[in-house]
C-alpha positions as CSV (number, residue, x, y, z in Angstrom):
1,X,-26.8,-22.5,15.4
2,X,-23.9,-22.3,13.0
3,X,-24.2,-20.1,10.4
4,X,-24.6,-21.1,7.4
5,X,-21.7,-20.1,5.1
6,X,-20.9,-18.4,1.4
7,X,-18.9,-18.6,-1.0
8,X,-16.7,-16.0,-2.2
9,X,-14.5,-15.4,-5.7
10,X,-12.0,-12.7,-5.9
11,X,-9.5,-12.4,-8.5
12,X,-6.0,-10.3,-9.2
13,X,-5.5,-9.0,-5.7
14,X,-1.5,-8.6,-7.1
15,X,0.4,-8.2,-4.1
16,X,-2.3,-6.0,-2.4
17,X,-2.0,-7.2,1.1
18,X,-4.0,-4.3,2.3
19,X,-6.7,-4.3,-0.1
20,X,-7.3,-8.0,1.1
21,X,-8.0,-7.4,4.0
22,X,-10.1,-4.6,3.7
23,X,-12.2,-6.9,1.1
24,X,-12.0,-9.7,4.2
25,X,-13.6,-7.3,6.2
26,X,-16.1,-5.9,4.5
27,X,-17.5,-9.7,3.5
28,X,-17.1,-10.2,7.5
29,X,-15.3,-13.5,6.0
30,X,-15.5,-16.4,8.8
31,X,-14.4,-19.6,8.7
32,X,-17.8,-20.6,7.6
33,X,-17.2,-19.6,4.7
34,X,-15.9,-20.1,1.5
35,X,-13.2,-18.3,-0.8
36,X,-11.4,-19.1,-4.4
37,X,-8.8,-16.8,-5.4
38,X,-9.0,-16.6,-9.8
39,X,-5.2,-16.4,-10.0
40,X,-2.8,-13.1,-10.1
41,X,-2.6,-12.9,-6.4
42,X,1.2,-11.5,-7.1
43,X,3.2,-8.8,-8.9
44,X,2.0,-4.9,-9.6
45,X,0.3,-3.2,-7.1
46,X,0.2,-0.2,-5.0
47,X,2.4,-0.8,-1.3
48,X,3.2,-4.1,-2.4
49,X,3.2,-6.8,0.4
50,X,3.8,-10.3,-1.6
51,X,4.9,-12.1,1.6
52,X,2.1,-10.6,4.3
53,X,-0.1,-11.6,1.1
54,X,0.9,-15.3,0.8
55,X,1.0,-15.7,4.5
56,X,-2.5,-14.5,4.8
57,X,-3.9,-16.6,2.4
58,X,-1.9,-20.2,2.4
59,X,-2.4,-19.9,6.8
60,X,-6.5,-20.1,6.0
61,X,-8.0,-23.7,5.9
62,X,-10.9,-22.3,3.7
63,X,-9.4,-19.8,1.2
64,X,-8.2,-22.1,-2.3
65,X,-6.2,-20.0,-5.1
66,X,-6.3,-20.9,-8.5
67,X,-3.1,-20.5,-10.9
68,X,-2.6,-17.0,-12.6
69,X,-0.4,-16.3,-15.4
70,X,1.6,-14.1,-13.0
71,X,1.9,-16.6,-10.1
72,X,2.9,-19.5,-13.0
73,X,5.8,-16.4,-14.0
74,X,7.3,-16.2,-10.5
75,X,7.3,-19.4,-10.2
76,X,9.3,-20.2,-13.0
77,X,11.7,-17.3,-12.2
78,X,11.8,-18.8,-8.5
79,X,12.5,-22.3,-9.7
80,X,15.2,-21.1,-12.1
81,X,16.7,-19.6,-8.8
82,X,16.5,-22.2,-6.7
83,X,18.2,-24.3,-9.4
84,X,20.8,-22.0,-9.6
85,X,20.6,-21.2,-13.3
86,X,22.7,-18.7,-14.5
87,X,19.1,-16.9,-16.0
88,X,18.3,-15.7,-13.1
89,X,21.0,-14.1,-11.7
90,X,21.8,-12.2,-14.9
91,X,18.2,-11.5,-15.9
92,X,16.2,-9.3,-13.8
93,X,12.3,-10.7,-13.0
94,X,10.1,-8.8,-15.0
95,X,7.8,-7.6,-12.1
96,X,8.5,-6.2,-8.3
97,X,8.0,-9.5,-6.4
98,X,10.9,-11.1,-6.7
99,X,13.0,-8.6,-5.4
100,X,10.6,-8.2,-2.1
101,X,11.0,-12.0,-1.9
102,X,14.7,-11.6,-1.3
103,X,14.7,-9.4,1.0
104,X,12.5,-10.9,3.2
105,X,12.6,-15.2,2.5
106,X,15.1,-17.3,3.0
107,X,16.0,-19.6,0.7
108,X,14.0,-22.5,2.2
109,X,11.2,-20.3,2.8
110,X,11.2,-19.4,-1.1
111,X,11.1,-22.9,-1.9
112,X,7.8,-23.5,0.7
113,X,6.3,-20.7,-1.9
114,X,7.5,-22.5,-4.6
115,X,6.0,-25.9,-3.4
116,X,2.5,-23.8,-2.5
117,X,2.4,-22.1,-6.1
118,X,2.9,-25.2,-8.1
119,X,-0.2,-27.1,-5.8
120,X,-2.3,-24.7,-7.8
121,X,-5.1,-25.9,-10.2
122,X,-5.5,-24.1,-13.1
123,X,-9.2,-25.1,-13.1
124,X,-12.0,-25.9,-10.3
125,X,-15.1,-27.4,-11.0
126,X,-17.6,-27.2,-7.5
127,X,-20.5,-26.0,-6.6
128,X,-22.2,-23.3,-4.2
129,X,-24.0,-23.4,-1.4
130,X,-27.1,-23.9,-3.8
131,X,-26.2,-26.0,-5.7
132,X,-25.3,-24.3,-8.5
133,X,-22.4,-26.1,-10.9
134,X,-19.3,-23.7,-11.2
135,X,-16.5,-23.6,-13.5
136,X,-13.4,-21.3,-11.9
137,X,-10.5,-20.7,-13.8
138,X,-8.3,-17.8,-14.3
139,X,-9.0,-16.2,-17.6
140,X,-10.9,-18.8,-19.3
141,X,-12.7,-21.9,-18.2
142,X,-13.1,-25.0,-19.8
143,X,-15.7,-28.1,-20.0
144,X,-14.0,-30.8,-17.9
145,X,-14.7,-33.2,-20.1
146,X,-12.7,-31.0,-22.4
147,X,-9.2,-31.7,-20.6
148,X,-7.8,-28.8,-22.3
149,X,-4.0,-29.4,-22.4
150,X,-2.4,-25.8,-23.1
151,X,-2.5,-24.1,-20.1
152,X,-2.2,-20.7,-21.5
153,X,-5.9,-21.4,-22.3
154,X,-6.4,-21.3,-18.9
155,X,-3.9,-18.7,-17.9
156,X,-4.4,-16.4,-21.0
157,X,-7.8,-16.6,-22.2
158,X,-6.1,-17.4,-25.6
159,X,-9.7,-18.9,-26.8
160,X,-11.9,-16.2,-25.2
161,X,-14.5,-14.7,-27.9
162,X,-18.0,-13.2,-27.8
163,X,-19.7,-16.3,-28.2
164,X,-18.0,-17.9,-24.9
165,X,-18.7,-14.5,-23.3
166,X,-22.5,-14.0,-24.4
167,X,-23.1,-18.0,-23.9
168,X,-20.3,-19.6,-21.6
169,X,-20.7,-23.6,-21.0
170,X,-24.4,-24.2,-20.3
171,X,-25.4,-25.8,-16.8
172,X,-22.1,-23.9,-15.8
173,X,-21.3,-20.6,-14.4
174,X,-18.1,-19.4,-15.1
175,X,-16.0,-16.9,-13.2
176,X,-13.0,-15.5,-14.5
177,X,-10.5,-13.0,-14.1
178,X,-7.4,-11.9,-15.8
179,X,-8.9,-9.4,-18.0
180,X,-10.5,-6.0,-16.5
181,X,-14.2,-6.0,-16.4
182,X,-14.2,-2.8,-19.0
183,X,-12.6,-5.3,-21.4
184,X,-14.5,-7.9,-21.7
185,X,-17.9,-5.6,-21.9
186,X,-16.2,-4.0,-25.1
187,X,-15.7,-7.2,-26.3
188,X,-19.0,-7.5,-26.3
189,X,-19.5,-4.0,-28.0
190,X,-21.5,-2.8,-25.2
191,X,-22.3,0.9,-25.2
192,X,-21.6,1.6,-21.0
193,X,-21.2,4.9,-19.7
194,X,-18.1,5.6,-17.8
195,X,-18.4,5.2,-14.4
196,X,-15.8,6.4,-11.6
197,X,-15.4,3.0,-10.9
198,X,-15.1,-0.9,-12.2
199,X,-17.7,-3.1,-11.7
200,X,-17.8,-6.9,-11.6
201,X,-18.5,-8.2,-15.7
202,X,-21.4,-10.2,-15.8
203,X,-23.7,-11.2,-19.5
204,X,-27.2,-11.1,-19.7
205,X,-27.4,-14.7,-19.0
206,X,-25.5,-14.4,-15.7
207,X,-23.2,-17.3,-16.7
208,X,-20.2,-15.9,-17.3
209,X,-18.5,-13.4,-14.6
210,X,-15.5,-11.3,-14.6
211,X,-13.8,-10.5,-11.4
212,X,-10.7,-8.4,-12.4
213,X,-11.8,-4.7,-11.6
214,X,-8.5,-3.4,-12.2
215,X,-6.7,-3.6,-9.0
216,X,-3.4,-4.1,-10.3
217,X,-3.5,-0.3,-11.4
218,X,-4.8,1.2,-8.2
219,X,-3.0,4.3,-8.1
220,X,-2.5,4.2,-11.7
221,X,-6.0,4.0,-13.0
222,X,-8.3,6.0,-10.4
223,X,-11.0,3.1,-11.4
224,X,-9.0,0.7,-10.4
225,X,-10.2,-1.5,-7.3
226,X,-11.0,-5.1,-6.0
227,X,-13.8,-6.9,-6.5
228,X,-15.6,-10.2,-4.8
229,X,-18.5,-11.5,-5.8
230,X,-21.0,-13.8,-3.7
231,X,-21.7,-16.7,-5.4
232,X,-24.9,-17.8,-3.9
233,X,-26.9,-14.6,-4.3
234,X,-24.3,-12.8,-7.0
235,X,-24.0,-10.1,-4.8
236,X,-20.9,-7.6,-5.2
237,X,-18.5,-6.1,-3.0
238,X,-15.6,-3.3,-4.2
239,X,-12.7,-2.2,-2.0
């Protein structure tokens, strides 16, 4: 008998090829299963690996990444180079991936990324293996009968307040990343004791969750690490 699958969110992996697949591993991810990636899966990290990252991920028929601010960042620096515009050739990219992209794309190869990043919804609207209604968006979701037209709502969280994080959008859950999960609980003037670690943000309704534990600053920020969470039984993993 098959087994039957989950369904797994992860958020700002940023170029941490290795931490992936460690997270991969320890969900013993299968093809019955499910995965959306909240956005940020490049820049920062620790041993950045960008390219092993994007192959991983774009090769896997059941793994669907949502836009970050980041990834919407390289790919208007890639576009702009592909285009030949004098901006970028006289202005560095901000962050480290561009530079690895050089090295080790060719020029068609950077345009295949460039295809796979723009593909990217900034929203998803679906449902678990419950059937549970989810709203997925990278640091702020939406009604979708909103059709929010600014997408640095979606990318930036430019709306976020207590009430959206206390409440969120009814029959909905929402997941988001973007912002570390020590954040958005001060936001919320919680009174948390400091842990040696980030955990996964969740309110006391369990409608709203934050996936960002900080993995951008591994080796920065000893706290910092990846998160997943389980959709279908809210269940956490750290890596």
């Amino acid at each position: 008998m098959k087994k039957k699958g989950y369904t797994y969110c992860i958020s700002d992996i940023h170029n941490d090829y290795r931490s992936f697949c460690a997270m991969c591993k320890e969900i013993s991810f299968s093809d019955s299963d499910q995965m959306y990636i909240i956005g940020d899966i490049f820049d920062r990290g620790l041993n950045p690996e960008p390219v092993e990252l994007y192959h991983e991920i774009s090769k896997a028929s059941n793994i669907f990444p949502i836009m970050g601010n980041h990834d919407k960042w390289l790919l208007e620096y890639l576009i702009e180079y592909l285009e030949g515009k004098s901006t970028a050739y006289s202005i560095p990219y901000r962050y480290n991936t561009f530079g690895i992209l050089e090295q080790q794309l060719t020029r068609d190869e950077m345009y295949q990324l460039a295809v796979w990043i723009d593909q990217m919804p900034l929203q998803i609207d679906m449902e678990d293996g419950n059937g549970k209604k989810y709203l997925l968006a990278h640091a702020q979701t939406f009604l979708p009968v909103d059709k929010v037209a600014d997408e640095s709502a979606y990318l930036m969280g430019r709306f976020l307040n207590q009430e959206y994080l206390l409440n969120g959008w009814g029959e909905y859950i929402s997941v988001i990343g973007h912002y570390n999960s020590d954040i958005l609980y001060q936001w919320l003037d919680e009174n948390r004791t400091v842990i040696d670690a980030m955990v996964i943000f969740s309110n006391s309704k369990q409608n709203v969750f934050g996936t960002d534990c900080g993995n951008a600053y591994r080796g920065i920020d000893r706290r910092g690490r990846l998160g997943c969470l389980r959709l279908e039984d809210k269940y956490c993993f750290y890596v």
